[in-house]
N, C-alpha and C positions, 0 to 999 in steps of 0.2 A: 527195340522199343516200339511198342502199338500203338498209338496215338489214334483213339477212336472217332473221338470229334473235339475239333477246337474249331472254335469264330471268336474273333474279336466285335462282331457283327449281330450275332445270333445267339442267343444262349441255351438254344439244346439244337439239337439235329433235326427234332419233327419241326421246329419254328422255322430252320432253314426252308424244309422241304416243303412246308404254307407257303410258304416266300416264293419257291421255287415252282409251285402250280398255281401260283396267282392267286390262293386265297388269302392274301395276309396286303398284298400289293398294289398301291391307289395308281391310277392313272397319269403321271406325270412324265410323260416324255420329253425326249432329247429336246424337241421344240421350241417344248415349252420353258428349259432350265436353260436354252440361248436366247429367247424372247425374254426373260427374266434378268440376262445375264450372270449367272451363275456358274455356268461352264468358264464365263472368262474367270472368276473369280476359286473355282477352283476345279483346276485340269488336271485330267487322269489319262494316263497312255496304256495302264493295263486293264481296265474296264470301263462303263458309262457310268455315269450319276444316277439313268436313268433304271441300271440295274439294284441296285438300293433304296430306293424309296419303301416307306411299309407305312402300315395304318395300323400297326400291334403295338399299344403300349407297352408290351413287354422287352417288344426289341426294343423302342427307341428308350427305355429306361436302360436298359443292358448296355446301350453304346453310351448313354451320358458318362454313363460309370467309367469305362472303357474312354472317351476323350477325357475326361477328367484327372485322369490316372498321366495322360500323356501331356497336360498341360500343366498338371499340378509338381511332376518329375521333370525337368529339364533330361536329364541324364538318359529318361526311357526315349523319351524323341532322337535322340541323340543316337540311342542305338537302333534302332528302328532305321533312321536314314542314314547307316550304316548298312544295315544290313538289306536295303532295298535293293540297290545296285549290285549287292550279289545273288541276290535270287533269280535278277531277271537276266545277270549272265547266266544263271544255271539254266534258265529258261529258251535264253536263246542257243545256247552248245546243244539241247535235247532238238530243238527243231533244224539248226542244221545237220543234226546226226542219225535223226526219224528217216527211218528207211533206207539207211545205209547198208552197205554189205561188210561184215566182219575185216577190217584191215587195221594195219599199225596205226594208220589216221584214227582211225573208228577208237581204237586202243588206248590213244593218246586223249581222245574227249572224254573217254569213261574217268581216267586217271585223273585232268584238269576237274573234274567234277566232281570226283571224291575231295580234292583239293578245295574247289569251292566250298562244299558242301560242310567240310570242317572249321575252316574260315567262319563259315555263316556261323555255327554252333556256337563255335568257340567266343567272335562279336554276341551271340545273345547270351553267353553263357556271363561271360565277365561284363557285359553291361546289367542282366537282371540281378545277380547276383546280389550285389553291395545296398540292392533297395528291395530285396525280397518282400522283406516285410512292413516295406513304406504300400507296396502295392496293397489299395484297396478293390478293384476291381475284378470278376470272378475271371477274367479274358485273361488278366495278365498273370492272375495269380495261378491260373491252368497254365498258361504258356512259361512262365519260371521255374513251377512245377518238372513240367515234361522234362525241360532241358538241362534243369539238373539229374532226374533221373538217367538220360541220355550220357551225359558229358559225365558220372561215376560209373556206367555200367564199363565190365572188363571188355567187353567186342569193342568197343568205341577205342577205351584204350589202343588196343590191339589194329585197330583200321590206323592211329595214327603212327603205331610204330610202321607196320609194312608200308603206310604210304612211305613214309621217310626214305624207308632203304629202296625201294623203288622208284620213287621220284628222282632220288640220288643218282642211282643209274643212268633216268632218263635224262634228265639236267643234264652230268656230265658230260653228255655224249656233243665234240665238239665238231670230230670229224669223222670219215670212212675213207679205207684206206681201195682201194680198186686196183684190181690185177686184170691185166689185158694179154692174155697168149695169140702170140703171132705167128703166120705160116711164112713159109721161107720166101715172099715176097712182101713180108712185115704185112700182111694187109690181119685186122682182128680175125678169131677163129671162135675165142671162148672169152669171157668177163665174166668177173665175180667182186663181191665181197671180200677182204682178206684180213680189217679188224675192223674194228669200230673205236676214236681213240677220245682223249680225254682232250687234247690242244688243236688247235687250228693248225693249217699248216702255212706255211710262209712263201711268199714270192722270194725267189732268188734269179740272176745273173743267167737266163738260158745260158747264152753263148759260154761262157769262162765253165758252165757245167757240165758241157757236152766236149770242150774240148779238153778238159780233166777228163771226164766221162768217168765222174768220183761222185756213186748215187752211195752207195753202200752207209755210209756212217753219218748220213743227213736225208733222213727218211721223210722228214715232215717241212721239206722246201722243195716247192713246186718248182720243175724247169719246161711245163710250157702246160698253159691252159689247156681246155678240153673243150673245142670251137664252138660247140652248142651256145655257149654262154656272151657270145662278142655281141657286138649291137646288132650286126647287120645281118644276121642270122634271124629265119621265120621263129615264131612260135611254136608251130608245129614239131622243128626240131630242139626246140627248151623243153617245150612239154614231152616230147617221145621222151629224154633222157630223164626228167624227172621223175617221169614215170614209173622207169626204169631201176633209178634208185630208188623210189618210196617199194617198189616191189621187191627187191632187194632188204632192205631194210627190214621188210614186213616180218619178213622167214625170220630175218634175224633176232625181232622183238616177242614173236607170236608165241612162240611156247613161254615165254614165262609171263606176258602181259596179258594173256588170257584167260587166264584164271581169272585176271580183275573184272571182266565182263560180266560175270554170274556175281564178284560180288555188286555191284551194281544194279544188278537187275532184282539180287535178293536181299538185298540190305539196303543199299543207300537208295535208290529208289523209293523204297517204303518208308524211309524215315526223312528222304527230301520231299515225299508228296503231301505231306500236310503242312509243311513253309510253305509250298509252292501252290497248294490250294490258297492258302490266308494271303500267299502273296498280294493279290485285287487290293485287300482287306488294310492291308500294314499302309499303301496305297495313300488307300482313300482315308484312313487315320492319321496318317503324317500329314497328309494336305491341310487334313479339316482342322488340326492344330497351327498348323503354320499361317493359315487363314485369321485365325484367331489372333496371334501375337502383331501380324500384322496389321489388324486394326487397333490393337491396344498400343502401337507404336505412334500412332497419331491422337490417341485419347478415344479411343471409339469402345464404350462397352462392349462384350457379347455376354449372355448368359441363356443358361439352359434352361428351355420355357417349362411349367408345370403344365403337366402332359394330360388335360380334362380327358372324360370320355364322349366320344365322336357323338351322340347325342344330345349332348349339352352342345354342342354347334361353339362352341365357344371361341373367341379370339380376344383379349386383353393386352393388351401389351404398352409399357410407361416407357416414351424415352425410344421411342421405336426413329428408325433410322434405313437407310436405303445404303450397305457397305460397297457397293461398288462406286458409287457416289463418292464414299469417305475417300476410298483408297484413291481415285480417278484427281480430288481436288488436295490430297494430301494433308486434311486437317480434321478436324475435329464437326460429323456434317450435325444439320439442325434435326435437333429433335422433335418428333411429336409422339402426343398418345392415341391409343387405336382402339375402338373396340367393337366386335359385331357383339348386338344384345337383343334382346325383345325390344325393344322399341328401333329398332335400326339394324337388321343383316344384309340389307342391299342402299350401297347407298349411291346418290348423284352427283359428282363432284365436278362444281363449276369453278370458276376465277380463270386470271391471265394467262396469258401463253406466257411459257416457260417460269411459272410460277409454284411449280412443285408437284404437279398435278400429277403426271407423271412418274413422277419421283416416287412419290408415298403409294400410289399405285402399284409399280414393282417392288416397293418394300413389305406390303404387306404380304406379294407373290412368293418373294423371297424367305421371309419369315416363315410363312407356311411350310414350304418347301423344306426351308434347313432344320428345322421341326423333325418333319418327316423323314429327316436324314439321320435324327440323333444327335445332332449338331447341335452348341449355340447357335440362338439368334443376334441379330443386330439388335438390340433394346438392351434398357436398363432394367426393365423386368419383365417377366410375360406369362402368360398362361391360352393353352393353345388346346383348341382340339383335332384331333386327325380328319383331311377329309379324302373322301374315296376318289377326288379325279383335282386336277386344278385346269382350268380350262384359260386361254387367253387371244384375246384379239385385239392386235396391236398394229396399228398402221403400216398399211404394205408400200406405202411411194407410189410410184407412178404405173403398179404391175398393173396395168390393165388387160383386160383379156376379152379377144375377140369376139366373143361366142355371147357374153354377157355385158362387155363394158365394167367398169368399178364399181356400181352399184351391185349390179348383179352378183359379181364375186363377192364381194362382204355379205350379201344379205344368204348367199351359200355357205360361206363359213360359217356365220351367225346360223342358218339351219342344223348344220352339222354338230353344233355345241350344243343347240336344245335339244337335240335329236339322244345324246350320249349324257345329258347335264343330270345328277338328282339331286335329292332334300341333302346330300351330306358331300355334296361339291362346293366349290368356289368357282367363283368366272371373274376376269378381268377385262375391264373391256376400255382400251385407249382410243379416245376419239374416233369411237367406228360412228359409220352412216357421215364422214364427213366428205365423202366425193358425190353429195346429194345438198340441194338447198335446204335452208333452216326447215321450214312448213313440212317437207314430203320427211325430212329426220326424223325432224321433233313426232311425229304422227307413227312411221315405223318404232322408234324406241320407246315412243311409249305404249305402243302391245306388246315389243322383244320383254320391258321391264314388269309388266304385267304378266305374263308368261314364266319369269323366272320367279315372280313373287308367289306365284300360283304353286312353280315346282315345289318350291320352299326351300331355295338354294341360298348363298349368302355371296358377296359379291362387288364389285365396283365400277359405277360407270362414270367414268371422267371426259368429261363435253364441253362442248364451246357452246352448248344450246343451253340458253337457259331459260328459255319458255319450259325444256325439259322439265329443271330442276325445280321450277313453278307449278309443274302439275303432278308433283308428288303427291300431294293430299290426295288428288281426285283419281290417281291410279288407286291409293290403298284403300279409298272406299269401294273402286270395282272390286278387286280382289279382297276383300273381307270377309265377303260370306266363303270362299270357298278356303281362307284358313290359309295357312303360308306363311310367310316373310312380308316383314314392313318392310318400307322404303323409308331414307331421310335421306337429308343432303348436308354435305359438306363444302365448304368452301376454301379455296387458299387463299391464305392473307395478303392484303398488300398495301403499306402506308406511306405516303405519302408520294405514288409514285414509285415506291420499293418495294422489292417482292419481300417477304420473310420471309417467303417456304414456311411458313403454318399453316396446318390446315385444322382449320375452325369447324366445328360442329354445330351450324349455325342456316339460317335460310339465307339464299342470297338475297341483298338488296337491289338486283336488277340495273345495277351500273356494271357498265361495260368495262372502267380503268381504262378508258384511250387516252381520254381528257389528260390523265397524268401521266401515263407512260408517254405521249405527244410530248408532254412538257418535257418530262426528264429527257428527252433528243435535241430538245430546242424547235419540234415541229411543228408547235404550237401555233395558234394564228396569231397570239400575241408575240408571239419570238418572232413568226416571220416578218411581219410589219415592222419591228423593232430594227433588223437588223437587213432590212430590205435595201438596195443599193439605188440613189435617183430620187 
């Protein structure tokens, strides 16, 4: 069978190879999908997140199809991580065997991997089968396709009868029988091979068999080991002797298990490298579903955003949520709504510490992101447009650095993001310019926000400064004439001393929340007078 092109990923060949020279592929690295938390949220061992990303509405409509097909089938997931763990044995038996030289070893991987290999088949063959025609997705309906063609053709047949009778051989084989010719000072002279047998052989009674000296009609009870093997004996003399025997062995396996080398290289080969390409793929689809049922295990929506085009700058999203969050507090986390629009693509997000700020910050990183992946998002509904980079600066701690000090290093980063930032990016930016007093911040952030207003980028900046979020109007008068991105500002809610985690669409009213979160501790000047001792 020819298997020309299959992705569960891609829906033709040339989309792949956009993908694969970077015109099709927005800017979001490894980095940036740990700064988001997304890698903790869904880990891959046989490729990066970072390899996936696109900004082609065709793919990421292709893949909705393609997870929908996986979440909507219990039974396709089911074979999928099934047949995951046998691919990536097949995967690993090729690279311990790359570059090996022709032996009974070498012989016995080829044959374990035809083994695999039919394994695999036979799992996708009997899990696609009973839902052929439940699949609506063009990935699955190609891949149920192929493997029935596969699993009726007569060759296929034919590989699993010779495996049978071949494996048969090789399975049986329990023991070897060894002949040692002696010179008339019993010292060895010659050893061989003399069968190769079906049963093990048995410890018996040295002494009572040497003084019978009765071998003849008890061929398969040992009457004295072969010293290589006792404890106290080097390595070097285990290894000479095993060596010894697998070379032995080899002769004895090689004319007829050789044959199977060619079919390997001419058959199963060709028809295990297009599993073993989607292998990445099967992956990142079983994660990106298991991710899903795991937030619906706590009540947490996901749904697949309507996918605007990247010019419409769009972001909408009802019900939007931050799922590492959900999963991290094991419940059902708060919702808000999101939206970048003409009156607001950059926005100022002030209120309390630890008040959500944060939170809704990498939710909308993440949203974007899992967008770009083909994924649900975290929301109850969404509509999303692609952007060509996502950019983030998120508090580093205490890395100071000698050369600059912490101002220095943020205000480098922050150069390096305008430097790479355009009109069809995103930037997140968590409490940067905060290793600098209020006045010299508040002054830097707002030409950084004028700057990004000017690119025409869309964006969030969440701050403790809220002089900041005060001189929103009088940045988007500078920047007006030259056209861009508004600014607005958002605020996280907090009543009565409680955070909500809402984050309101609103100007802030320039109170600080000490007053009541003091109170909520008891630090209050009235608590402490209250409860003063003397």
């Amino acid at each position: 069978m020819n298997v020309k092109f299959l992705s569960l990923l891609y829906p033709t060949e040339e989309a792949l190879r956009r993908h694969e020279r970077g015109e099709d592929s927005p800017l979001i690295t490894e980095a940036v999908c740990e700064e988001l938390g997304l890698t903790a949220l869904l880990t891959l061992k046989n490729s990066r997140l970072s390899d996936y990303f696109t900004k082609s509405a065709e793919v990421i409509l292709y893949r909705q199809k393609t997870l929908a097909d996986v979440e909507r089938l219990p039974q396709l997931g089911e074979t999928l991580s099934k047949v995951l763990p046998i691919l990536c044995d097949i995967e690993e038996l090729r690279r311990m065997d790359a570059g090996r030289a022709p032996s009974g070893e070498s012989y016995l991987y080829s044959i374990t991997e035809i083994e695999l290999y039919i394994s695999c088949i036979n799992a996708l063959y009997e899990g696609l089968s009973p839902i052929k025609d439940s699949l609506q997705s063009p990935a699955f309906q190609t891949l149920a396709s192929a493997i029935e063609v596969l699993v009726d053709s007569e060759y296929y047949r034919d590989l699993n009868e010779n495996l049978k009778k071949l494996s048969s051989r090789i399975h049986e084989v329990k023991s070897i029988t060894v002949g040692v010719n002696l010179d008339a000072q019993l010292r060895p002279c010659d050893a061989g091979v003399i069968s190769i047998n079906a049963e093990t052989f048995k410890s018996g009674k040295v002494l009572d068999k040497i003084l019978r000296m009765s071998f003849k009609n008890d061929a398969f009870t040992c009457i004295a080991d072969i010293v290589p093997f006792e404890k106290d004996h080097s390595e070097n003399r285990k290894e000479a002797l095993q060596s010894a025997f697998y070379s032995a062995i080899d002769k004895v396996f090689r004319a007829s298990v050789r044959e199977w080398r060619a079919i390997v290289s001419e058959y199963v080969l060709e028809n295990t490298d297009f599993l073993l390409r989607i292998l990445p793929e099967i992956e990142f689809v079983t994660r990106a579903a298991e991710l899903r049922h795991r937030l619906a295990a706590y009540n947490n929506p996901a749904v697949f955003p309507t996918v605007l085009p990247m010019e419409e700058k769009g972001f909408d999203a009802k019900g939007l949520y931050n799922p590492d969050v959900a999963l991290k507090i094991k419940a059902r986390a708060v919702p808000n709504d999101f939206a970048f629009d003409e009156a607001g693509r950059i926005y100022v997000l002030t209120g309390p510490n630890r008040g959500g700020k944060s939170v809704i910050t990498c939710a909308v990183g993440l949203a974007q992101a899992m967008a770009q992946l083909g994924m649900p998002v975290a929301a109850e509904a969404a509509a999303i447009s692609p952007v060509d980079a996502i950019f983030v600066h998120f508090p580093t701690g205490a890395e100071d650095t000698i050369d600059k000090g912490r101002l220095g290093e943020e205000c480098a980063r922050l150069r390096e993001i305008l430097d790479a930032v355009s009109k069809d990016s995103l930037i997140l930016l968590d409490e940067s310019l905060s290793s600098t007093g209020a006045y010299e911040a508040s002054s830097i952030a707002s030409e950084l926000l004028a700057g990004f207003a000017a690119i025409a980028c869309r964006g969030i900046f969440s701050t403790h400064l809220h002089d900041l979020a005060a001189s929103v109007d009088a940045i988007n008068e500078r920047v007006a004439p030259l056209g861009g991105s508004r600014l607005d500002t958002l605020v996280a809610g907090i009543e009565k001393g409680e955070r909500s985690f809402l984050i309101l669409r609103q100007k802030p009213d320039g109170k600080s929340y000490a007053g009541d979160i003091a109170a909520k501790y008891g630090l209050s000047l009235e608590n402490i007078l209250q409860n003063r001792k003397g």
